[in-house]
C-alpha positions in Angstrom: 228.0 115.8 265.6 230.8 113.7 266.6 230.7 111.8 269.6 233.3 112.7 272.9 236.2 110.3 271.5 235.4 111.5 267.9 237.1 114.5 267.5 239.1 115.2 264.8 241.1 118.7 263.3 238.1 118.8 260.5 235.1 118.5 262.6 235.8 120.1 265.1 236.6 122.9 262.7 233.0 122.5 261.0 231.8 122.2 264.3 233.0 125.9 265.5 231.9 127.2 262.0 228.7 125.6 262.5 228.0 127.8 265.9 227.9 124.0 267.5 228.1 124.7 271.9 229.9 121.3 272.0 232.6 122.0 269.2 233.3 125.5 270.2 233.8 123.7 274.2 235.8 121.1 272.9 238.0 123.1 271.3 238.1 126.3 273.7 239.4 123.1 276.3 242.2 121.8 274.1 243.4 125.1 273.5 243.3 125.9 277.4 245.4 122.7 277.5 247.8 123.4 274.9 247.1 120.0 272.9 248.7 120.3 269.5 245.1 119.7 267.7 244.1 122.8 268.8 246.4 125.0 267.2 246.0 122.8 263.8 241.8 123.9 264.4 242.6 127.7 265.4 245.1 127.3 262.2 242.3 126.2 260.0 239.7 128.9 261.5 241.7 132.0 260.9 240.7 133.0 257.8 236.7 132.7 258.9 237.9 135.6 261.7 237.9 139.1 261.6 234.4 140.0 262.4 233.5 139.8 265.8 234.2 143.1 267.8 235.9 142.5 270.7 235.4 144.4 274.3 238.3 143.8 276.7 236.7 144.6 280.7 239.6 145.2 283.2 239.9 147.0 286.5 240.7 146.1 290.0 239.0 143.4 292.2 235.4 143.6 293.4 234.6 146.9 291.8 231.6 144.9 289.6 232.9 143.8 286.3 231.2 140.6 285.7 227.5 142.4 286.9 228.4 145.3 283.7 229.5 142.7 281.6 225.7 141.1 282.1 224.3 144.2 281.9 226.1 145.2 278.4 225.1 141.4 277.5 221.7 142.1 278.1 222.1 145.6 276.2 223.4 143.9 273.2 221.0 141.2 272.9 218.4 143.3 272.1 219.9 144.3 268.8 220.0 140.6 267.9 223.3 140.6 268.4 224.9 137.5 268.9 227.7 137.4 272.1 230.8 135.3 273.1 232.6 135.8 276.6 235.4 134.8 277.8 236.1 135.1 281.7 239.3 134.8 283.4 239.6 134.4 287.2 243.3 133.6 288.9 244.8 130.4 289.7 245.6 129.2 292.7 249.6 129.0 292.4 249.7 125.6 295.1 246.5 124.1 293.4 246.6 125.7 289.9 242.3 125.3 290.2 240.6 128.2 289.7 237.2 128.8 291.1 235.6 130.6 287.8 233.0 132.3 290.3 232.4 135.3 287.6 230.0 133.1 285.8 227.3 133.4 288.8 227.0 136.8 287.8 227.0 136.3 283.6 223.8 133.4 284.7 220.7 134.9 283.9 222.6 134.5 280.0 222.6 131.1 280.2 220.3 129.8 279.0 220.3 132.1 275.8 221.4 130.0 272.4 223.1 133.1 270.9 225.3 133.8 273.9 229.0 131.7 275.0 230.1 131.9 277.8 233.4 130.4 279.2 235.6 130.9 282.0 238.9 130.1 282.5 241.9 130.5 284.9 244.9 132.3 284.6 246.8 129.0 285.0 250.4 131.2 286.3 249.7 133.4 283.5 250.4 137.1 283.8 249.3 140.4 282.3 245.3 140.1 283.6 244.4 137.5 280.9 244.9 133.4 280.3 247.1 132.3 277.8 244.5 130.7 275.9 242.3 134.0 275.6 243.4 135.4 271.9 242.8 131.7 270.7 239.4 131.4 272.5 238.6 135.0 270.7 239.6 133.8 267.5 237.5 130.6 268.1 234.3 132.6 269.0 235.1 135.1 266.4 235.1 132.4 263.6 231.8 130.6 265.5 230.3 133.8 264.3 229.6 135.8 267.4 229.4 139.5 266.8 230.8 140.7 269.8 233.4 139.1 272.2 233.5 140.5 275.9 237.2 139.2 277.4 236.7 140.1 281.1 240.3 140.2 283.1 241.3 139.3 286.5 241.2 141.6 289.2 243.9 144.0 288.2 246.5 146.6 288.9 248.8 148.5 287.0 250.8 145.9 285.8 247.9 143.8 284.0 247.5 145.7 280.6 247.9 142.5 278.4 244.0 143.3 277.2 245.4 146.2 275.0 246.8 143.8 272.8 243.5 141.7 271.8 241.0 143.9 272.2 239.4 146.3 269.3 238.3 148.8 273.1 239.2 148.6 276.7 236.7 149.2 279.5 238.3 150.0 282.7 235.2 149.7 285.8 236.3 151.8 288.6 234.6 151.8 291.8 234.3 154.5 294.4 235.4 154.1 297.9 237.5 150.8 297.0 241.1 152.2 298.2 242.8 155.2 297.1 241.8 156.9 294.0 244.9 159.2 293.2 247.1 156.4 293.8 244.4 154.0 291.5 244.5 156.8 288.8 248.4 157.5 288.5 249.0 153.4 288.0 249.4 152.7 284.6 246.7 150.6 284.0 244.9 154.0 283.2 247.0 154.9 280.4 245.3 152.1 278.7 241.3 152.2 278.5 239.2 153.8 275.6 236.3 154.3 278.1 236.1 154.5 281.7 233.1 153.3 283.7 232.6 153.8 287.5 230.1 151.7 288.8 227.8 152.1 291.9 227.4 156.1 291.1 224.6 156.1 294.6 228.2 155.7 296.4 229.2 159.1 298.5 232.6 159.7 296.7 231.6 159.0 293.2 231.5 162.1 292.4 234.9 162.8 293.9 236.1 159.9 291.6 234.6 161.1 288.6 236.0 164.8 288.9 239.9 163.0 289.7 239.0 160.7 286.3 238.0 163.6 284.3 
């Protein structure tokens, strides 16, 4: 495989066909950076996509999406299937770093060939995702991956972007975490195809599920 400074629009594209970890980085990272090589790559990958099914996660902060993304990894994985994921935490909006701290949770995946996983910031973006996720899904699609997990920020009822990549939405509600009516009139529950509320051993999870159902 090409060495760091030997990248070009063909093998990088081989390289991403080829299920190679340093290709599919490479090309994830000039995507995230808007370098024109990158679309010429995505360009040249599109008709290898199409496959992969993709899962969009999304609900508010701190209600446990990362830990049911690992657990659905871990689910997955024991059908052979092979797993791309693609993160997104916010930016700061003085720094623009982002602290990618989602990943902790997806580690006990690392070291697992047939599983991607990559994180990214929002970079200013808005609507819940970066602007560089439907290219990283493409890119992960055409690396071969069967299923694509795109985990959101935290979000409210403005972030709904997911709706427009993913094949289903997960929405991860938590009990306790504020006030339910209020979470469940927003309009970030118009859009999921399946609801999850995590931490059921909570005392008003049961008064969450009734107000979801």
């Amino acid at each position: 495989m090409a060495g760091r400074r030997d990248w070009t629009r063909e093998n990088l594209a081989a390289g991403v066909r080829d299920g190679d970890r340093r290709a599919l980085a490479r090309t994830i990272s000039l995507v995230e950076d808007g370098d024109p090589l990158a679309y010429g790559v995505v360009a040249d990958l599109y008709p290898q996509t199409g496959s992969a099914y993709s899962v969009g996660v999304t609900g508010p902060p701190g209600v446990g999406k990362s830990s049911l993304v690992s657990a659905l990894i871990r689910h997955v994985r024991e059908g052979d299937v092979t797993v791309g994921v693609v993160s997104v935490d916010p930016s700061s909006p003085f720094s623009h770093g982002a602290l990618l701290g989602d990943r902790i949770r997806l580690s006990d995946h690392f070291l697992d060939p047939e599983v991607f996983i990559r994180s990214m910031g929002t970079r200013g973006h808005l609507g819940g995702l970066a602007e560089a996720a439907l290219q990283a899904l493409l890119v992960l699609d055409a690396a071969g991956k069967d299923v694509v997990f795109l985990e959101t920020v935290g979000a409210g009822q403005s972030e709904v972007e997911v709706i427009g990549i993913a094949d289903t939405v997960l929405l991860v509600l938590m009990p306790g975490s504020g006030d339910a009516v209020q979470a469940l009139k927003a309009g970030i529950m118009e859009i999921p195809d399946v609801i999850a509320i995590n931490k059921m051993d909570h005392p008003a999870a049961k008064t969450m599920l009734n107000e979801v159902r």
